[in-house]
Structure formats: structure tokens, C-alpha cells
LOKOLDREN-380137 format. One line per 3 residues: number of its first residue (from 1); their letters; for each residue y negated, x negated, z of C-alpha. Coordinates in Angstrom, 2 decimals, padded with zeros to 5 digits. Example, Ala and Ser with C-alpha at 12.3 -4.5 7.8 and 13.67 -1.06 7.14 Angstrom:
REM residues 2
1 = as = 004.50:-012.30:007.80 | 001.06:-013.67:007.14 .
This chain:
REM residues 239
1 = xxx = -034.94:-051.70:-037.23 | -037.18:-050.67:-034.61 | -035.18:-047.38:-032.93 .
4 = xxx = -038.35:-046.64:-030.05 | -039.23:-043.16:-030.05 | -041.82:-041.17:-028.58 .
7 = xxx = -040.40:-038.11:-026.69 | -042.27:-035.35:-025.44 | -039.72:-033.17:-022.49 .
10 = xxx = -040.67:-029.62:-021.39 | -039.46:-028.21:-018.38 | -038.40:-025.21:-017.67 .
13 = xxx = -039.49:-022.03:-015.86 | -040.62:-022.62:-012.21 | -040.09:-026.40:-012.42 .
16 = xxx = -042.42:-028.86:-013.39 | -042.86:-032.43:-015.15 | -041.41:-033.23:-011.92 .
19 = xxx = -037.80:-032.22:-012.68 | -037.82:-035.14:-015.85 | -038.59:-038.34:-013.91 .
22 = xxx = -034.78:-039.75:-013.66 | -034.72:-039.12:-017.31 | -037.70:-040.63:-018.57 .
25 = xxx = -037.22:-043.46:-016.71 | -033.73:-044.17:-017.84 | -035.26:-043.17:-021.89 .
28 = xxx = -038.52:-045.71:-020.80 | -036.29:-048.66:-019.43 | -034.32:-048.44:-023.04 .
31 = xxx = -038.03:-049.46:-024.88 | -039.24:-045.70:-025.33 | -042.30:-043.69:-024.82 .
34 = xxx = -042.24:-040.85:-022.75 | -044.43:-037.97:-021.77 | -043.77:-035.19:-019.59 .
37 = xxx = -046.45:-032.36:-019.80 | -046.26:-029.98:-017.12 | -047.37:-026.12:-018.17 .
40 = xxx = -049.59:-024.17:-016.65 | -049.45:-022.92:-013.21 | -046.32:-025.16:-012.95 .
43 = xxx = -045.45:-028.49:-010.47 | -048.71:-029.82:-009.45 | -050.71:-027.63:-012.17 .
46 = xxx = -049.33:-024.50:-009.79 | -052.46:-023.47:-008.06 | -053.51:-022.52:-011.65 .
49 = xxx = -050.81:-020.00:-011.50 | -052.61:-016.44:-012.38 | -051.72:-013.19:-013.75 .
52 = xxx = -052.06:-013.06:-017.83 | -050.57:-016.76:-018.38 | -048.14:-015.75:-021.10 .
55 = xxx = -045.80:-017.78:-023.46 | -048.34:-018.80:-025.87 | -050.45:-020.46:-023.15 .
58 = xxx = -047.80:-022.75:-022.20 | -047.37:-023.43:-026.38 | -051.07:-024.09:-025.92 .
61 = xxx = -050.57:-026.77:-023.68 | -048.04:-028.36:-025.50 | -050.03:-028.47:-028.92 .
64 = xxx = -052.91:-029.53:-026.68 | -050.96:-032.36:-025.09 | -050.02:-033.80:-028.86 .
67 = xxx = -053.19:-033.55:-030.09 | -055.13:-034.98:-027.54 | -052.62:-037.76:-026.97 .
70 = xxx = -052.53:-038.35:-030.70 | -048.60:-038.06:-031.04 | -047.11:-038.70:-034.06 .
73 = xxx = -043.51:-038.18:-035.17 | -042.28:-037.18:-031.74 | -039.30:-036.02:-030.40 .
76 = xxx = -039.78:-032.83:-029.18 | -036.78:-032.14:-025.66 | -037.00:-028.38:-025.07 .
79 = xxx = -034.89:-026.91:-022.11 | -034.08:-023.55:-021.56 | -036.73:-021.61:-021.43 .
82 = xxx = -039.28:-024.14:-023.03 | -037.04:-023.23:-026.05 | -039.30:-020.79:-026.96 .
85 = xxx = -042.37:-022.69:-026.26 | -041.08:-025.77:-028.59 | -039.79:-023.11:-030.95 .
88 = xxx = -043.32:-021.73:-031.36 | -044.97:-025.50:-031.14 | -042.45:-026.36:-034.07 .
91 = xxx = -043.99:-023.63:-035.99 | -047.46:-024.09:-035.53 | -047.29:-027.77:-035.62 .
94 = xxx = -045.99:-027.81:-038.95 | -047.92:-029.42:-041.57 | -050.62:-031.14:-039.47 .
97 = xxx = -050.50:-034.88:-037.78 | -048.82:-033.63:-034.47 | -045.61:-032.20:-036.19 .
100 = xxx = -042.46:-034.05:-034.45 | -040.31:-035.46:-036.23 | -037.71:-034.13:-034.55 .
103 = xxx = -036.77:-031.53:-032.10 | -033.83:-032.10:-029.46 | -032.62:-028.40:-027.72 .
106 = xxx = -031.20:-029.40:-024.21 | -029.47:-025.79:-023.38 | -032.58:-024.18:-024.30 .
109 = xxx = -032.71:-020.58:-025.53 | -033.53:-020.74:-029.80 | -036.30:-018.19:-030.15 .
112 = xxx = -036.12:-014.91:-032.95 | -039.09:-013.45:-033.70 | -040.18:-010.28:-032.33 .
115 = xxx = -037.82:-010.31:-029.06 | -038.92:-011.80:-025.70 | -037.35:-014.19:-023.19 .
118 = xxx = -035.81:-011.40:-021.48 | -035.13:-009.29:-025.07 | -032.55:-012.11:-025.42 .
121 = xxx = -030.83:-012.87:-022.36 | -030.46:-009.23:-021.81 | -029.96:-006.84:-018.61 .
124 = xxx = -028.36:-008.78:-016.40 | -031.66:-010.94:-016.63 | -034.01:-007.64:-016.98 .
127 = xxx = -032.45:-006.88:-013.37 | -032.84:-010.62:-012.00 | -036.37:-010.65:-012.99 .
130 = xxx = -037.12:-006.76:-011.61 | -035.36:-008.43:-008.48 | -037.53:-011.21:-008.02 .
133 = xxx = -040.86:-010.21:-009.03 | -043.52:-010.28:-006.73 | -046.88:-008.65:-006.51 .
136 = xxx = -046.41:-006.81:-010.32 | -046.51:-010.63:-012.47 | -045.25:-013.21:-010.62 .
139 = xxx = -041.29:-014.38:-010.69 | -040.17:-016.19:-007.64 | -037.41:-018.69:-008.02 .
142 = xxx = -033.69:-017.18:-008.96 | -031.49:-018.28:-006.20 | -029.70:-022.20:-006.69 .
145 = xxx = -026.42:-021.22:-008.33 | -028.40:-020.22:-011.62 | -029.84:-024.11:-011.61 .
148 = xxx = -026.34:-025.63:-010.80 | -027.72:-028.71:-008.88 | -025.46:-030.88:-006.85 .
151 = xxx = -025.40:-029.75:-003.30 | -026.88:-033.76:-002.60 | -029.45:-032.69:-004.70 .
154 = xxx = -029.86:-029.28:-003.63 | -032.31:-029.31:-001.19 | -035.11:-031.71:-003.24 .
157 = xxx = -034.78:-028.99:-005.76 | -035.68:-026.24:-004.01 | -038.41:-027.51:-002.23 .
160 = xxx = -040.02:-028.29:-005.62 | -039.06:-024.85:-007.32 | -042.43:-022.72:-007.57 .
163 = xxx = -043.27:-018.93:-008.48 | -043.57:-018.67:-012.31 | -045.60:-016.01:-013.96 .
166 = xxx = -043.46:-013.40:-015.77 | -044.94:-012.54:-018.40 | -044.01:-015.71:-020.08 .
169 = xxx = -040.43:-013.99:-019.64 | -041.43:-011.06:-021.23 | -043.78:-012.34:-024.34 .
172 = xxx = -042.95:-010.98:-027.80 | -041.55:-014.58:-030.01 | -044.69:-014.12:-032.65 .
175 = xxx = -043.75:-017.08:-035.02 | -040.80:-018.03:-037.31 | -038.43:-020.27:-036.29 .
178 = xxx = -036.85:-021.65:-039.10 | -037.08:-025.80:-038.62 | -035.07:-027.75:-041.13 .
181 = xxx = -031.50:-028.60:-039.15 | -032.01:-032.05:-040.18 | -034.28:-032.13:-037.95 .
184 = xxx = -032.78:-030.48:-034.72 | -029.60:-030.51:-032.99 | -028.93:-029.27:-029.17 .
187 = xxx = -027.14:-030.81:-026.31 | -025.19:-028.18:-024.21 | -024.07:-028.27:-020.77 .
190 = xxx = -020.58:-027.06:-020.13 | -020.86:-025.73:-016.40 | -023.79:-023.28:-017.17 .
193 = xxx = -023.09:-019.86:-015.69 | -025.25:-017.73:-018.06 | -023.66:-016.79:-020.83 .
196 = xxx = -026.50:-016.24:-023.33 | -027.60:-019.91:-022.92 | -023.75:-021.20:-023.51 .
199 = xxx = -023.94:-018.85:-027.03 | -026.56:-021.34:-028.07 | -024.37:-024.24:-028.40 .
202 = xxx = -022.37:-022.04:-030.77 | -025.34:-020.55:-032.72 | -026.75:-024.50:-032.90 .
205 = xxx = -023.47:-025.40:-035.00 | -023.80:-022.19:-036.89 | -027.00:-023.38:-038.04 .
208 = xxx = -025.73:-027.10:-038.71 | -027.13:-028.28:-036.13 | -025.19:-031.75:-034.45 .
211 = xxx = -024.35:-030.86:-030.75 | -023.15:-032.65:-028.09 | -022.22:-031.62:-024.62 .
214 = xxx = -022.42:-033.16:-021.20 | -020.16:-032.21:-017.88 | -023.18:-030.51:-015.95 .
217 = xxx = -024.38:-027.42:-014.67 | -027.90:-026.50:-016.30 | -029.95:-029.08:-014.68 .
220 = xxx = -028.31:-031.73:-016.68 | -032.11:-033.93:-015.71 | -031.23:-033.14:-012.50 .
223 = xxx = -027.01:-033.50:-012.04 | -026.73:-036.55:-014.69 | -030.80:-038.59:-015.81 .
226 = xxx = -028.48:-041.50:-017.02 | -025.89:-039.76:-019.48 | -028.63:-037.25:-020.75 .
229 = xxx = -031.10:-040.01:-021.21 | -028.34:-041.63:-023.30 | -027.54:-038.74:-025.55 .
232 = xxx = -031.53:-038.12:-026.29 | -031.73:-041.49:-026.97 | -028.66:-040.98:-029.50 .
235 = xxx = -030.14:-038.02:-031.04 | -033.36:-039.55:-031.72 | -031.90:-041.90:-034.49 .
238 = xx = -030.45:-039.07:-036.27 | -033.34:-038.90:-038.30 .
């Protein structure tokens, strides 16, 4: 049996395709495909940051990037916030030649429909954001103990870290997400400090969803490429 997938990883906010290369290369050295689209205004697409780039232009990209790669039967690696772009790409992808095949939540955020980003996390990330925002629509990074890199990694993170535009925070979840659980599951990372992402794990199982978890802060790309290569790898022969 031939057990080489095609994955497609999203990063998260203010990152870029950047953040996945450990990973990939661990999931391409094990026989897979991999492709890493970065959003824009994000890693080296970041001088087309601009006000007005909402959520649904970063699900543009995505559906974009299957299409015009001609991906088939993908596996789909949301992280945190890119939860809500996959969740809307699952939705919209449905039916036609690009739909994935399967959809792997690394402790991304599971959309609802009609509630934003922020509606979600709640105040404590209403007042981060309010904190951080600069000139009305732009979100500069939140300080390094929400990423929990290692401190030899620290540094290289930061450097890379970019201003993201808010309203992608703030954009009202316009789609249904309602994917078949045989066709998701999540992998959670124990040492993440914000408590609405650790309540996904939990709402994954609710939902029958397999989950696994890995010893890292919420860079798990970042603290541990190897291990989380290995558990996408596991979780694409689920189905």
C-alpha cells in the first residue's frame, strides 16, 4: 500500500511558510509531498500587507493554491489561527476536485459560524489585540511567551515574526463547519498558555475526533519538526 500523502500546512498569524520548513522536510524525507502556502501580507508575501486583508482573503489563497496546483485528496494541517481559514476552505472546497481528503487541526482554533477570531478567544485577547494594534488595522507581534519557543530558538523566531493585519482577527466565521470526523482529528500541545486553544483538544474528542498530544509549547513546528512530522504522518493514514 502506497501511504504518500500530499499535505498542504498553514501557518499562523504573523508567521509565514517560513515557520514549516523543519516539518516538511522531516514529512518530505518519509516519501511525502509537501506544500507550504504562505498568506497574504505574511513571510516574504509581507510587503503585500494592507489594510482590508480579512479572513476570507487568506481562505482565498488557500483555495487558490489547490486549485492552481491541482491538489487532490490532500491533507489539509491548520494551526491556530489558520483554523479558521481551513475551516472555511473545508467548507467551500467541498464537493469540487480540490476537497482534501482529510483535515489535520495542529492546536488550531475550530471555527462557529457567526463569531470572529477574537469572538472566541475572548477579552483577554480583545485587550491583547487593542494593545498591539498599530496605525487603526495592523497587529504587531504578541510578545514570545504566547509562541512558547525554546529560548535556542528564540531569537530566529522573532526576527521572522511580522505585523499581521487585524481584521483577519476580527472577521465574522461566514460558513458552516461541520466536516465529517472521519475525516479530521487534532494534535494538541500540552504547554500552550492560552486557554481557549487548550479547550480545543477537548471539544476535538467531543466531536469524535482522534487526538494526540505532543510535549510543546504552541510552536510545536518550531520546539519539536521531528515528533510533529511523525504524528501528521500518523494521522494521514487514518483515512
Amino acid at each position: 500500500m502506497d501511504n504518500r500523502a500530499t499535505f498542504v500546512l498553514v501557518h499562523g498569524a504573523f508567521q509565514g511558510d517560513w515557520v514549516w520548513a523543519e516539518t516538511a522536510a522531516a514529512l518530505r524525507d518519509m516519501g511525502h509531498a509537501v506544500h507550504v502556502p504562505a498568506l497574504t501580507g505574511c513571510g516574504h508575501l509581507h510587503h503585500g500587507l494592507r489594510q482590508g486583508v480579512t479572513l476570507y482573503d487568506h481562505v482565498a489563497d488557500v483555495l487558490d493554491y489547490l486549485r492552481l496546483h491541482d491538489l487532490r485528496n490532500a491533507v489539509l494541517v491548520a494551526h491556530s489561527l489558520s483554523g479558521m481559514t481551513c475551516g472555511a476552505v473545508l467548507a467551500r472546497a467541498a464537493g469540487t476536485a480540490q476537497a482534501p481528503r482529510r483535515a489535520v487541526y495542529v492546536d488550531a482554533i475550530m471555527p462557529e459560524r457567526g463569531r470572529s477570531f477574537v469572538d472566541t478567544a475572548g477579552p483577554g485577547l480583545r485587550k491583547m489585540l487593542d494593545d498591539h494594534l498599530t496605525d487603526g488595522w495592523r497587529v504587531r507581534p504578541w510578545p514570545l511567551p504566547a509562541f512558547g519557543v525554546p529560548e535556542a530558538k528564540a531569537a530566529w523566531f522573532a526576527e521572522r515574526l511580522r505585523d499581521f493585519p487585524a481584521a483577519v482577527f476580527e472577521t465574522v466565521f461566514e460558513d458552516d463547519f461541520a466536516p465529517d470526523p472521519a475525516m479530521m482529528s487534532f494534535i494538541a500541545c500540552r504547554a500552550t498558555p492560552a486557554p481557549f486553544i487548550r479547550a480545543m483538544a477537548d471539544k476535538a474528542r467531543a466531536l469524535g475526533w482522534p487526538v494526540d498530544e505532543l510535549d510543546s509549547g504552541h510552536m510545536p513546528m518550531v520546539n519539536c519538526p521531528a515528533e510533529l512530522a511523525a504524528l501528521l504522518d500518523a494521522h494521514a493514514r487514518l483515512g
